[in-house]
C-alpha atoms as a printed R data frame, in Angstrom:
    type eleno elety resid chain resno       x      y       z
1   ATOM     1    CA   UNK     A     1  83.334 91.918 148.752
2   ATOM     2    CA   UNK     A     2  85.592 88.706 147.815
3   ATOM     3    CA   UNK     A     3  88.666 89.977 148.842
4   ATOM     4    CA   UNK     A     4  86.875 90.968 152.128
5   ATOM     5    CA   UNK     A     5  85.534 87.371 152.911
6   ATOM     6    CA   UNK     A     6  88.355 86.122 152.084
7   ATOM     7    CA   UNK     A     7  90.490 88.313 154.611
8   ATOM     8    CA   UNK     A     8  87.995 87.313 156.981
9   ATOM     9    CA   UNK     A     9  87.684 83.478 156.772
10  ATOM    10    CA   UNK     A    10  91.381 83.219 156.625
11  ATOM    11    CA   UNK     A    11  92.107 85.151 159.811
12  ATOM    12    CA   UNK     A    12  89.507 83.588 161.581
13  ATOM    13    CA   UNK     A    13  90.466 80.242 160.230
14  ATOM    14    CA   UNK     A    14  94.268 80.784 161.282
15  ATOM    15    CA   UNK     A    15  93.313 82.453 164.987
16  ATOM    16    CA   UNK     A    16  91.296 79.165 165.210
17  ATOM    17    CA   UNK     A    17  94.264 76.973 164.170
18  ATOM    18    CA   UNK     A    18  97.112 78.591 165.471
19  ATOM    19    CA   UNK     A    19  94.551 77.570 169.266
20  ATOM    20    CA   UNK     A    20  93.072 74.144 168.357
21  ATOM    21    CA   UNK     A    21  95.220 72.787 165.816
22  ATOM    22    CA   UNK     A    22  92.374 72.765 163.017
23  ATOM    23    CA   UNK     A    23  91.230 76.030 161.210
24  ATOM    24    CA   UNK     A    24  92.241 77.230 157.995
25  ATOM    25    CA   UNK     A    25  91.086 74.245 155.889
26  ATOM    26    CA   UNK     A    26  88.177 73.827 157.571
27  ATOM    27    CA   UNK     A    27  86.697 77.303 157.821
28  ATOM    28    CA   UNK     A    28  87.958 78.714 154.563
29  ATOM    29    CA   UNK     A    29  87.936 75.785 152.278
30  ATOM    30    CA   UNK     A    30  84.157 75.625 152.030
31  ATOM    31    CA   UNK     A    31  83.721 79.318 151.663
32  ATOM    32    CA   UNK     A    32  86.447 79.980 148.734
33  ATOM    33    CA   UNK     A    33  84.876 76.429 147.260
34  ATOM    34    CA   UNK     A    34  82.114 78.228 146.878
35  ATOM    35    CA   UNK     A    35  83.278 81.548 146.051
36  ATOM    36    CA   UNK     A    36  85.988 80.285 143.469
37  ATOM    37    CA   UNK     A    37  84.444 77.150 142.797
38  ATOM    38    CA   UNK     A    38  85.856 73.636 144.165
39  ATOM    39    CA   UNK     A    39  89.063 72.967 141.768
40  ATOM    40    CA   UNK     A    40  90.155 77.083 141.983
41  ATOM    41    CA   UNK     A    41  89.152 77.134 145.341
42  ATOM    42    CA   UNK     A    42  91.044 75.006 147.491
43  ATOM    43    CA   UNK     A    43  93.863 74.842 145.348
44  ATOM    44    CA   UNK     A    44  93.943 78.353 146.884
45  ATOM    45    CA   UNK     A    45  93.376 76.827 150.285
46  ATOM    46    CA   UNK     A    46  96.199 74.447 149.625
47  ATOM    47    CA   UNK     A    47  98.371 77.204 148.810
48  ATOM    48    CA   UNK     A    48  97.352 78.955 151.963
49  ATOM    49    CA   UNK     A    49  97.430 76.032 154.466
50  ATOM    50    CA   UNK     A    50 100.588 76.012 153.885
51  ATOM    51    CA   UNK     A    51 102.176 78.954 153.811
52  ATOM    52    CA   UNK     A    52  99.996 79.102 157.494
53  ATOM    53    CA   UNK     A    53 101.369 75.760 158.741
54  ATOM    54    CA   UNK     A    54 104.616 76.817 158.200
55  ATOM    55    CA   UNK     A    55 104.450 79.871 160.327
56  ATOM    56    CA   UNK     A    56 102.612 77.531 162.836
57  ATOM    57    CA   UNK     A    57 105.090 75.212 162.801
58  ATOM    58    CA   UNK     A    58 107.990 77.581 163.565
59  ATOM    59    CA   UNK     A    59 105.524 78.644 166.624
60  ATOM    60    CA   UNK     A    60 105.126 75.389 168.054
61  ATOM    61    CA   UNK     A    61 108.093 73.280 166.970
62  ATOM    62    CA   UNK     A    62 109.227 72.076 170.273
63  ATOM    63    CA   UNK     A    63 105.805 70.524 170.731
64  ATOM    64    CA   UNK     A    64 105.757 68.218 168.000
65  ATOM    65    CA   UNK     A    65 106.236 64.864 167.664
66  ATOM    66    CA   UNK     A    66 108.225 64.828 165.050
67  ATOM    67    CA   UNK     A    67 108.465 60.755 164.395
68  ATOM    68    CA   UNK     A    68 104.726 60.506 164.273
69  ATOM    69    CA   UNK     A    69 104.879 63.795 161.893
70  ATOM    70    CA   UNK     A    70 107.499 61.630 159.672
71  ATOM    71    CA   UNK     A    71 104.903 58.412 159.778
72  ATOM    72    CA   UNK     A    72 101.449 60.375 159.063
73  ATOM    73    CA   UNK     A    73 103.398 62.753 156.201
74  ATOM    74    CA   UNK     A    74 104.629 60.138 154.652
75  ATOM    75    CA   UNK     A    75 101.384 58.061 154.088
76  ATOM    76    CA   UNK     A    76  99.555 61.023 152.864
77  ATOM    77    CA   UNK     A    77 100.786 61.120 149.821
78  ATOM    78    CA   UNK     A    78  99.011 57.527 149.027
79  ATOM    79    CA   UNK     A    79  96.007 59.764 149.303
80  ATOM    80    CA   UNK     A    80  96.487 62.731 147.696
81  ATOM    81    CA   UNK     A    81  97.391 60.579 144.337
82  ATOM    82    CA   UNK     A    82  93.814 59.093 143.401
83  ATOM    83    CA   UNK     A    83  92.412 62.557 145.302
84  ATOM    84    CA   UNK     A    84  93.551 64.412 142.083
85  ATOM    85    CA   UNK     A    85  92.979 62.193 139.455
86  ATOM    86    CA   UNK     A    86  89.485 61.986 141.426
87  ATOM    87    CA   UNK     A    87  89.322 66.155 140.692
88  ATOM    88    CA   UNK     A    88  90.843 65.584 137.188
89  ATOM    89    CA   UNK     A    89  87.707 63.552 136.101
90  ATOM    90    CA   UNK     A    90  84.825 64.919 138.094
91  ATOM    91    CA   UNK     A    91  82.069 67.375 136.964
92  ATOM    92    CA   UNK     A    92  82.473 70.357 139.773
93  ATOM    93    CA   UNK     A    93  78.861 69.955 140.461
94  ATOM    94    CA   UNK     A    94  79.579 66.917 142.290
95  ATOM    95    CA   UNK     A    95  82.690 67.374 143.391
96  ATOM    96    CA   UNK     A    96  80.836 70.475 145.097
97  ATOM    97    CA   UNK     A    97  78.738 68.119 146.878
98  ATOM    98    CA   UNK     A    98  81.092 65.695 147.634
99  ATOM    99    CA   UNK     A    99  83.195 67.962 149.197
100 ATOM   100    CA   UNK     A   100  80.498 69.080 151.432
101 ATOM   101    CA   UNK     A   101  79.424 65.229 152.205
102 ATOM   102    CA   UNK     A   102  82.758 64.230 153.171
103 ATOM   103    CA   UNK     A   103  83.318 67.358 155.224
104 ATOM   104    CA   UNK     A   104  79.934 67.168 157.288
105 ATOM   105    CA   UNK     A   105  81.011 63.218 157.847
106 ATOM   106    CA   UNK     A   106  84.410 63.898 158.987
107 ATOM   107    CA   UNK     A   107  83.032 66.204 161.304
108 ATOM   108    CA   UNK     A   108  80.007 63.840 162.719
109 ATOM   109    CA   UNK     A   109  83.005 60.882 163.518
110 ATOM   110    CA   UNK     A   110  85.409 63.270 165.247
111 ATOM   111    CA   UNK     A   111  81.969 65.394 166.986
112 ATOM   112    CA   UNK     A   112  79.707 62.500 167.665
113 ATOM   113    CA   UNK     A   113  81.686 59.364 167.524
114 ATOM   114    CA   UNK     A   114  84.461 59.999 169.773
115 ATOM   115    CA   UNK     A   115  83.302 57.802 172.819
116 ATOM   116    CA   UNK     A   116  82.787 54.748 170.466
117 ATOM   117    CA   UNK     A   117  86.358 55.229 168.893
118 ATOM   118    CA   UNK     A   118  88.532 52.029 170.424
119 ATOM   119    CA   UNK     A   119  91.816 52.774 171.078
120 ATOM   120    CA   UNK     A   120  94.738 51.958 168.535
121 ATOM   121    CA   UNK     A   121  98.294 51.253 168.958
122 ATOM   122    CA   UNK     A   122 100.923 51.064 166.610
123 ATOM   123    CA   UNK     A   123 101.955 52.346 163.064
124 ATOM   124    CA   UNK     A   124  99.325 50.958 160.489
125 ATOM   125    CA   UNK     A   125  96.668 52.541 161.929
126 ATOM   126    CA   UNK     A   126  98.492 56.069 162.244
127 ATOM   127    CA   UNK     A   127  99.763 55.868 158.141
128 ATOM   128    CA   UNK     A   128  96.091 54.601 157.185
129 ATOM   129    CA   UNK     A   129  94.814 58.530 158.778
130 ATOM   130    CA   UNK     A   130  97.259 60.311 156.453
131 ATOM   131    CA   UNK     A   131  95.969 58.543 153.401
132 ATOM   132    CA   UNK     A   132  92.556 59.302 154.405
133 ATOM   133    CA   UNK     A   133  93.940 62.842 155.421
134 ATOM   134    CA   UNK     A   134  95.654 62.989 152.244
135 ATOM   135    CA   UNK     A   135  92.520 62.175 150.097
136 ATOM   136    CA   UNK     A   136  90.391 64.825 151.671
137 ATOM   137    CA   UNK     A   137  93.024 67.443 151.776
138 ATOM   138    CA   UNK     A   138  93.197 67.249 147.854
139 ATOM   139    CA   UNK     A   139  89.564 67.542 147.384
140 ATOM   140    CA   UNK     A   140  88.490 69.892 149.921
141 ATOM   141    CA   UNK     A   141  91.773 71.151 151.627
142 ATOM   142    CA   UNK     A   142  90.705 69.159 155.043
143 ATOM   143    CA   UNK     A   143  93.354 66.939 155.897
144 ATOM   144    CA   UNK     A   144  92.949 67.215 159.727
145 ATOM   145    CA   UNK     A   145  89.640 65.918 160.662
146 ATOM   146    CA   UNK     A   146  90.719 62.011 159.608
147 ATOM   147    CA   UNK     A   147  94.075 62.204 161.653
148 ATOM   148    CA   UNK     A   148  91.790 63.906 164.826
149 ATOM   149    CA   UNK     A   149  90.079 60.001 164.836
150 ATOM   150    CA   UNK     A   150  93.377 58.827 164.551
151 ATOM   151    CA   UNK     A   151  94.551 60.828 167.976
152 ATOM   152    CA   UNK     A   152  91.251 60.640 169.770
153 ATOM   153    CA   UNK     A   153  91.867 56.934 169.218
154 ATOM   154    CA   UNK     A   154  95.147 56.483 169.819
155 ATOM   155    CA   UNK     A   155  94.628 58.785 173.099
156 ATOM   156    CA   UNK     A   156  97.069 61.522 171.858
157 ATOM   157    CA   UNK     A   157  98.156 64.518 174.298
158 ATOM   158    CA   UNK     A   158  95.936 67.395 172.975
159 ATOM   159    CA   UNK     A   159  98.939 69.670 173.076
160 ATOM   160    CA   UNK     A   160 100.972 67.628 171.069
161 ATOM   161    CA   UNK     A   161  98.634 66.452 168.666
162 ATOM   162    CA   UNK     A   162  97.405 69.781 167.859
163 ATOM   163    CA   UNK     A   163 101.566 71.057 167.164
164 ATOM   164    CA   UNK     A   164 102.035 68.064 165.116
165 ATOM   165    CA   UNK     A   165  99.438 68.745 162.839
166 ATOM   166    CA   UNK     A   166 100.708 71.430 161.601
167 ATOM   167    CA   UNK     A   167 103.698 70.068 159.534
168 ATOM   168    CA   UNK     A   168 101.269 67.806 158.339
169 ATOM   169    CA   UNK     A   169  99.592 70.409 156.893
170 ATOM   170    CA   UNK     A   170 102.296 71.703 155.412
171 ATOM   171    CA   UNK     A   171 103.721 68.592 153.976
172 ATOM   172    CA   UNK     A   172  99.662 67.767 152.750
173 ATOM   173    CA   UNK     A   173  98.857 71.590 151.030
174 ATOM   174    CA   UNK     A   174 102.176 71.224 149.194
175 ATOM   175    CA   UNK     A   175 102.245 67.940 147.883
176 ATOM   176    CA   UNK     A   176  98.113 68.060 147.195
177 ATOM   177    CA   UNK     A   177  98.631 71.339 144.965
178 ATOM   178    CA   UNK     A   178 101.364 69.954 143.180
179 ATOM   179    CA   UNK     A   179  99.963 66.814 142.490
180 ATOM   180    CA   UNK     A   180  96.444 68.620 140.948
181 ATOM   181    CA   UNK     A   181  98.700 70.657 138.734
182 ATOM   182    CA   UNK     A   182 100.528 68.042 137.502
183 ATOM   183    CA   UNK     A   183  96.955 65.889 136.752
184 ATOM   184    CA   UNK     A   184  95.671 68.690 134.758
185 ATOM   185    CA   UNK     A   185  92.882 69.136 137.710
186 ATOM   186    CA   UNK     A   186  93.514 72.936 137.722
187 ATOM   187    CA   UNK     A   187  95.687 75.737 138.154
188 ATOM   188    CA   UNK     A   188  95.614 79.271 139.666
189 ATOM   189    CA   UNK     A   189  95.962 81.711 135.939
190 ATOM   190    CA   UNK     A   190  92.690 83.152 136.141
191 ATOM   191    CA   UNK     A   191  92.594 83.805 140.162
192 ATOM   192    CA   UNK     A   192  92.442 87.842 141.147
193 ATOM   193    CA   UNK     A   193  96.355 88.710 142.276
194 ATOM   194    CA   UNK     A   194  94.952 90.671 144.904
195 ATOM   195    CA   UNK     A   195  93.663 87.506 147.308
196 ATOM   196    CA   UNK     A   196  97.174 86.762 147.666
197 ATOM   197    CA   UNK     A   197  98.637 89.675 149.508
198 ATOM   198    CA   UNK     A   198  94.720 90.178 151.035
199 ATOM   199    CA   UNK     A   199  95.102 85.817 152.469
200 ATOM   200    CA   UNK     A   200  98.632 86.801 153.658
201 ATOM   201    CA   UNK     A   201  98.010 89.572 155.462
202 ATOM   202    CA   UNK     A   202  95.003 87.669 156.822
203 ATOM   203    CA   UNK     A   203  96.872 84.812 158.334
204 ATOM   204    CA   UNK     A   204  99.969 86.223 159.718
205 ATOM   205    CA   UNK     A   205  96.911 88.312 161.693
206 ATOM   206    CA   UNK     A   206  95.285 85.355 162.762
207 ATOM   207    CA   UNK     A   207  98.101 83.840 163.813
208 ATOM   208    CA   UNK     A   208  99.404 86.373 165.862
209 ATOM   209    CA   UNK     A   209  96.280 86.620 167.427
210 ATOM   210    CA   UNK     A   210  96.402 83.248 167.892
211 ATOM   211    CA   UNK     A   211  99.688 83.338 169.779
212 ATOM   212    CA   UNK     A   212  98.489 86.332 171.632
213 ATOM   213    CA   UNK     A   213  95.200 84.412 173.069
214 ATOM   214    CA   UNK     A   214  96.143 80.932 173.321
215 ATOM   215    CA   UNK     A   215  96.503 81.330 176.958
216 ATOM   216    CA   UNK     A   216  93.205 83.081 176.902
217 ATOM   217    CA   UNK     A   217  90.893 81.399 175.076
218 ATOM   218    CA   UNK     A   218  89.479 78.231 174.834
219 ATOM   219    CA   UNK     A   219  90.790 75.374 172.906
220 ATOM   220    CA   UNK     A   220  87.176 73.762 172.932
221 ATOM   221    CA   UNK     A   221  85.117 77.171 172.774
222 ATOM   222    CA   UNK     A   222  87.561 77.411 169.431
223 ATOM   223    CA   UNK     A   223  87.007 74.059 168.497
224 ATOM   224    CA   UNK     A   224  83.075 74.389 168.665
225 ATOM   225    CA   UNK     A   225  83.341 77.631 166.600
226 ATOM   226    CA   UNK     A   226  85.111 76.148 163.726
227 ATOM   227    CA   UNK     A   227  83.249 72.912 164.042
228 ATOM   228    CA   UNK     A   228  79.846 75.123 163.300
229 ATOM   229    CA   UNK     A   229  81.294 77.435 160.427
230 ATOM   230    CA   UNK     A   230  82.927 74.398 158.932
231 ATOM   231    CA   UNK     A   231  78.965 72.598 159.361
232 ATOM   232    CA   UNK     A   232  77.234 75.684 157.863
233 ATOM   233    CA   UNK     A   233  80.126 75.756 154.857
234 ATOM   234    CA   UNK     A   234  79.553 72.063 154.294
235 ATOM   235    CA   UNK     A   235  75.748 72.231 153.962
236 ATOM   236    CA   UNK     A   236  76.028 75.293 151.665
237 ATOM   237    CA   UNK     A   237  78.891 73.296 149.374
238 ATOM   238    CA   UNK     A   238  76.167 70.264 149.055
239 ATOM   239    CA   UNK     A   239  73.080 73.054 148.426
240 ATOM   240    CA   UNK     A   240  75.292 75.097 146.135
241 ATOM   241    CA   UNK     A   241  76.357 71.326 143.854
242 ATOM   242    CA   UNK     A   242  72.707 70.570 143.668
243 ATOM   243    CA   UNK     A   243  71.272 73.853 142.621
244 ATOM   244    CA   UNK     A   244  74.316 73.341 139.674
245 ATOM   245    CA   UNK     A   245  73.172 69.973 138.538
């Protein structure tokens, strides 16, 4: 029954991303946070996002603003630093509800907020959304919701933004697994061999669905779908950390 969630979360989660830029981390960090618990868990998801975003990436390279990429990727690790030492020295409890509070308030700002956002120019305010990014891609694998305030307010093309993204992701699942490791926050010894090839499978799936119906579906019909599983994960991450305390 695991490896069967976890099949489906991550091909949904990659169709999703591989359309709207966002996906993976959202859709499938909550769920394997809860089913693996929130260290085990999206250490997985950071070893998935990015083996995804580099198949994305090869997909959409010539949309992607690669000197923005260079800007936002290299600010995240400022982030992703304190993010695991944060993991290192928190009871799972409340990093369990944490997670979930972060993720349903990343999600109200780039649902809710996006009319009040002023518009930004410049670097500063592009490198402050990959620490931020970074930060919440170590605890809860979602990186992409903090930079998405960062285009909506710095007006970036859709298109682009959403190809970008995905070396971000890349750069932000590597360097935020590595840098939990290293901490002592957790590794991956005890987690069933089996959700590997199951997650691969699973993604290169989604993603060629993904390529298949990009011109078909959607980008906000996508984007309201893994807005609402990511909202119904989040709520059950912040139920599941207070049942545990």
């Amino acid at each position: 029954m695991m490896l069967l969630i976890v099949f489906l979360v991550v091909a949904v989660g990659a169709l999703m991303q591989r359309i709207s830029g966002m996906g993976v981390g959202l859709i499938a960090g909550p769920v394997l946070a809860i089913l693996l618990g929130p260290v085990e868990g999206i250490l997985v998801i950071n070893v998935i996002a990015f083996i995804n975003a580099v198949v994305t990436t090869w997909t959409v390279r010539d949309r992607v603003d690669w000197k923005k990429f260079a800007l936002i990727g290299g600010a995240l690790i400022f982030g992703i630093v304190p993010g695991a030492l944060l993991v290192a020295n928190t009871n799972s409890a409340l990093l369990q509800i944490l997670l979930g509070v972060l993720l349903l308030l990343a999600l109200a700002v780039t649902t809710f907020a996006k009319p009040y956002i002023p518009k930004v120019e410049g670097k500063v305010p592009a490198a402050v959304s990959g620490v931020i990014g970074g930060f919440m891609n170590t605890l809860g694998g979602i990186a992409g919701p903090a930079i998405t305030v960062y285009a909506q307010a710095s007006r970036w093309d859709q298109r682009t933004y959403a190809a970008t993204l995905q070396p971000i992701f890349m750069v932000a699942g590597a360097l935020s697994f590595l840098a939990k490791v290293l901490a002592g926050a957790g590794d991956l010894s005890n987690t069933d061999p089996w959700l590997w090839p199951v997650a691969i499978v699973a993604l290169f799936l989604g993603v060629f669905l993904g390529v298949k119906l990009e011109d078909r579906f959607s980008k906000a019909t996508a984007r309201r779908i893994a807005l609402s599983l990511a909202t119904l994960g989040g709520v059950t991450a912040i139920i599941r950390g207070v049942s545990a305390l």
